[in-house]
ChimeraX commands (.cxc) that place a marker at each C-alpha (Angstrom):
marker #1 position -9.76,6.58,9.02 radius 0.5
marker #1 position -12.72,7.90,7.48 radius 0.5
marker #1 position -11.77,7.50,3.84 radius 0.5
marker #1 position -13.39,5.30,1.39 radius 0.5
marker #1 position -11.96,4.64,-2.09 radius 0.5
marker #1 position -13.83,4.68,-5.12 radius 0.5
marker #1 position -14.41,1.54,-8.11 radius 0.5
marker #1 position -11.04,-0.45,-8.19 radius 0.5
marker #1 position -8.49,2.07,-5.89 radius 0.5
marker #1 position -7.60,1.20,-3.08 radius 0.5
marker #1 position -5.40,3.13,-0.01 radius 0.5
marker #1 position -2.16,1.05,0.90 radius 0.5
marker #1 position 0.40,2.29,4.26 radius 0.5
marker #1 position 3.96,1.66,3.09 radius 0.5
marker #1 position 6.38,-0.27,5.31 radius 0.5
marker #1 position 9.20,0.90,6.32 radius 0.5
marker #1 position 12.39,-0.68,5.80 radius 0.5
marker #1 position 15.19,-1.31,7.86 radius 0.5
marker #1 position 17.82,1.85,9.16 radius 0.5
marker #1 position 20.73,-0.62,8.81 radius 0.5
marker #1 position 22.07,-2.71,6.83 radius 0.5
marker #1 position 22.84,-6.42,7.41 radius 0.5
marker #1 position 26.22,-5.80,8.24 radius 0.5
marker #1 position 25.38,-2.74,10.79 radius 0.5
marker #1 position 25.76,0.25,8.60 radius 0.5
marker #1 position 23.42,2.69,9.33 radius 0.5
marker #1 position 20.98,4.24,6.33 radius 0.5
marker #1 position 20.65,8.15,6.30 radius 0.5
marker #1 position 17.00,9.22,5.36 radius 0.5
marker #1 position 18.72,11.37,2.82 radius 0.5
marker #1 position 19.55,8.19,0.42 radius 0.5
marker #1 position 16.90,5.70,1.31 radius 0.5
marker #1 position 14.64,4.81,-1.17 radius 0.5
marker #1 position 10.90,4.95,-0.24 radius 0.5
marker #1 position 9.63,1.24,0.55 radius 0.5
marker #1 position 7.76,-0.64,-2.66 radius 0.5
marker #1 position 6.06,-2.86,0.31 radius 0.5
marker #1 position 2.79,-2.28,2.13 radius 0.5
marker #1 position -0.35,-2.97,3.68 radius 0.5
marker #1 position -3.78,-2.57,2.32 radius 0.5
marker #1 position -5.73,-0.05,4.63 radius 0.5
marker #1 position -9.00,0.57,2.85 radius 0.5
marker #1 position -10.80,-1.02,-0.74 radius 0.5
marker #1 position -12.94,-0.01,-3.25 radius 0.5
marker #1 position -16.13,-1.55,-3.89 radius 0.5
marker #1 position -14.41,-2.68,-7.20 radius 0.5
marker #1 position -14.58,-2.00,-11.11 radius 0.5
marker #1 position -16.99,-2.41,-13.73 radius 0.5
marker #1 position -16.74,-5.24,-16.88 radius 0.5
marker #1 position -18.26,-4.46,-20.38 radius 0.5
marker #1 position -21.76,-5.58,-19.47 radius 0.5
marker #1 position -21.68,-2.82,-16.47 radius 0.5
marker #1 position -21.79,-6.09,-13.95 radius 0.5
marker #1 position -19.56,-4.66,-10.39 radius 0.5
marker #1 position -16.33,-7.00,-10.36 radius 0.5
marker #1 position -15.28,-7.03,-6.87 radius 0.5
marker #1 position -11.55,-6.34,-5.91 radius 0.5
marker #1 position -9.11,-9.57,-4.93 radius 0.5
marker #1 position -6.94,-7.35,-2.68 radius 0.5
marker #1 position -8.89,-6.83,1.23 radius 0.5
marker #1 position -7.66,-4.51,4.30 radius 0.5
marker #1 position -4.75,-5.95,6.00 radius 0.5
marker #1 position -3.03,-7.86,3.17 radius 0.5
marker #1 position 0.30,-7.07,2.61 radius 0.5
marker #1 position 1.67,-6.16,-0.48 radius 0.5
marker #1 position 4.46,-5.28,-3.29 radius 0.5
marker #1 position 4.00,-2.31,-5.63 radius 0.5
marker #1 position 5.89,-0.86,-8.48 radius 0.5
marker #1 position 8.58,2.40,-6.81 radius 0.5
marker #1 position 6.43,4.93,-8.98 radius 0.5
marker #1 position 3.23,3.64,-8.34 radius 0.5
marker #1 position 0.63,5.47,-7.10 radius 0.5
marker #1 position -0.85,8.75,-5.93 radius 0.5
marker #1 position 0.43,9.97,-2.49 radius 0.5
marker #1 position -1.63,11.84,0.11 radius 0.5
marker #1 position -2.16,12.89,3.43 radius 0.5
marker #1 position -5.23,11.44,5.34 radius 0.5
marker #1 position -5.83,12.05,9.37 radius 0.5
marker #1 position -1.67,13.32,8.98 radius 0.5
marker #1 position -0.51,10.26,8.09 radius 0.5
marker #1 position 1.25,9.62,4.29 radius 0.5
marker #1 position -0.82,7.10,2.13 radius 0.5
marker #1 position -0.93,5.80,-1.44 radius 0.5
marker #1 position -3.92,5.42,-3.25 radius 0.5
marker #1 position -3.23,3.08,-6.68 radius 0.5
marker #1 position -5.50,0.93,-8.82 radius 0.5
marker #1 position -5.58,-2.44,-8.06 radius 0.5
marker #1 position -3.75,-2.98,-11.53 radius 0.5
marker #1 position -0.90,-1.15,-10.00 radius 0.5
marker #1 position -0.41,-3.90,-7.25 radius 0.5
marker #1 position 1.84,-6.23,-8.25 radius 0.5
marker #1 position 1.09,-9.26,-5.93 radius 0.5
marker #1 position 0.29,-10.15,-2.29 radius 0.5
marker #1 position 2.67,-11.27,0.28 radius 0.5
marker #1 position 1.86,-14.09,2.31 radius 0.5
marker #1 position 2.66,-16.00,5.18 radius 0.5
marker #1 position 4.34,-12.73,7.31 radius 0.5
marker #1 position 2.01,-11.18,10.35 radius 0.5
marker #1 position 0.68,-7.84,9.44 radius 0.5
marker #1 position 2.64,-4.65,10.03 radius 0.5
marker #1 position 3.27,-2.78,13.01 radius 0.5
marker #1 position 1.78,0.87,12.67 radius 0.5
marker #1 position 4.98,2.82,13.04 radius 0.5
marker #1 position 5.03,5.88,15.29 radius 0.5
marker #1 position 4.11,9.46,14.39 radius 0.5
marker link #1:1,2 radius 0.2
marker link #1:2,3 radius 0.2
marker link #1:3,4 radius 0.2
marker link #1:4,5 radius 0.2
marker link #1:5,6 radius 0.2
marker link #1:6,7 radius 0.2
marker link #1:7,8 radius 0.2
marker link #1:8,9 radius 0.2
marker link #1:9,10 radius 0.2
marker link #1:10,11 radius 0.2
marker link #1:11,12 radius 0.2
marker link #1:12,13 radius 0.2
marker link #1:13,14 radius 0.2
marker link #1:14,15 radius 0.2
marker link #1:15,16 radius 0.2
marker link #1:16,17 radius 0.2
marker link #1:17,18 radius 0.2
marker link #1:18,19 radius 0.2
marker link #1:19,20 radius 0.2
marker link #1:20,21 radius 0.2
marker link #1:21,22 radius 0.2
marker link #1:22,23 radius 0.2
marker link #1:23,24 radius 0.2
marker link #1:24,25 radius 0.2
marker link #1:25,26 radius 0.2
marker link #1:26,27 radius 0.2
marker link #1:27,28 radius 0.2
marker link #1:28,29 radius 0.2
marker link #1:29,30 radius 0.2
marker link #1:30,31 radius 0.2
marker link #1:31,32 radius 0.2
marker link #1:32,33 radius 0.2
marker link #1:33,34 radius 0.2
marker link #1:34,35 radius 0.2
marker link #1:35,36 radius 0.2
marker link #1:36,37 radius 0.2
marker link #1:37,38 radius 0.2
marker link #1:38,39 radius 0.2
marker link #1:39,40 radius 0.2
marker link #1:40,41 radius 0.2
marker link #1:41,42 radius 0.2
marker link #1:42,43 radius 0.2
marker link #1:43,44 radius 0.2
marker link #1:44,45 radius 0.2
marker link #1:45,46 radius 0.2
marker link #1:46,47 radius 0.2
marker link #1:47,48 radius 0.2
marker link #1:48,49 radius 0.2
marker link #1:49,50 radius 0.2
marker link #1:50,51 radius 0.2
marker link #1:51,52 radius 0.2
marker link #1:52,53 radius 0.2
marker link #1:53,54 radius 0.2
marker link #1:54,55 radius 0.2
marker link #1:55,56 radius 0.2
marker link #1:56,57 radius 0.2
marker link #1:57,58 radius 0.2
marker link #1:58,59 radius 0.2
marker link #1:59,60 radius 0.2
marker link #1:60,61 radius 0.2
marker link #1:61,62 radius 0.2
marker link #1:62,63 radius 0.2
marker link #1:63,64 radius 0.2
marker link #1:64,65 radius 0.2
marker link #1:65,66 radius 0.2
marker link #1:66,67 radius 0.2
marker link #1:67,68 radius 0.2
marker link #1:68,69 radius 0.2
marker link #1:69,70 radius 0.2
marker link #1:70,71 radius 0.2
marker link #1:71,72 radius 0.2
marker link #1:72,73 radius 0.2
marker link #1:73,74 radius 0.2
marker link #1:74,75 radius 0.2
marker link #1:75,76 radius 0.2
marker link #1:76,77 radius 0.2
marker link #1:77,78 radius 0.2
marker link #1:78,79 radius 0.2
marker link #1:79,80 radius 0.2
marker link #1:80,81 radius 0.2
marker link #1:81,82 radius 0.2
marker link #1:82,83 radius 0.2
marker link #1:83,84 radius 0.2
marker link #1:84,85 radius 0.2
marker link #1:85,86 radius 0.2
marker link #1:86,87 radius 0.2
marker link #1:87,88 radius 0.2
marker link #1:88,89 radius 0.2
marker link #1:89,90 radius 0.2
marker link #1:90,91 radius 0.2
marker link #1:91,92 radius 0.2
marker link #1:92,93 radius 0.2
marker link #1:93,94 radius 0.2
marker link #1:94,95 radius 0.2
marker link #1:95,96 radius 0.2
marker link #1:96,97 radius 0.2
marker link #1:97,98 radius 0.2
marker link #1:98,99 radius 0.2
marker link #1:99,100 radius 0.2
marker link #1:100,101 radius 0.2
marker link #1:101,102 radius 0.2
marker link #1:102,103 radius 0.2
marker link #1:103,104 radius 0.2
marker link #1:104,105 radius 0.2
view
């Protein structure tokens, strides 16, 4: 990807969730709500304080993350479907779980 977000955005993949439910039941596309999960693809060089000093971003490609459901601005880079949000907008890193899979186009 040859995208590079500006000050504190950054461009996160969403994950997608599961098809079925625990107890087998399978989830039409038509009711399933869009994942508030993903992973961080590309980050800002960060914002700027008060004094104009660059505050770098906490969040860094490949973390995995939570987000609020409205969150966001979505778009279409290289024909795949991105977010790009503020860092603000991020609610908090996941840790501990391997990074996701890149699903198939």
């Amino acid at each position: 990807m040859k995208f590079r977000p500006l000050h504190d955005r950054v461009v996160i993949r969403r994950i997608e969730g599961e098809d079925k439910t625990k107890g087998g039941i399978i989830i039409p596309d038509t009711v399933k709500e869009k994942p508030q999960e993903g992973e961080v693809i590309a980050v800002g060089p960060g914002g700027r304080d008060d004094s104009g000093k660059l505050q770098p971003l906490e969040l860094k490609a490949g973390d995995r993350v939570l987000f609020g459901k409205w969150s966001g601005t979505e778009v279409k880079i290289d024909g795949e479907d991105l977010l790009i949000m503020k860092e603000s907008d991020v609610m908090g890193v996941i840790e501990g779980v391997a990074p996701a899979k890149k699903r198939a186009a």
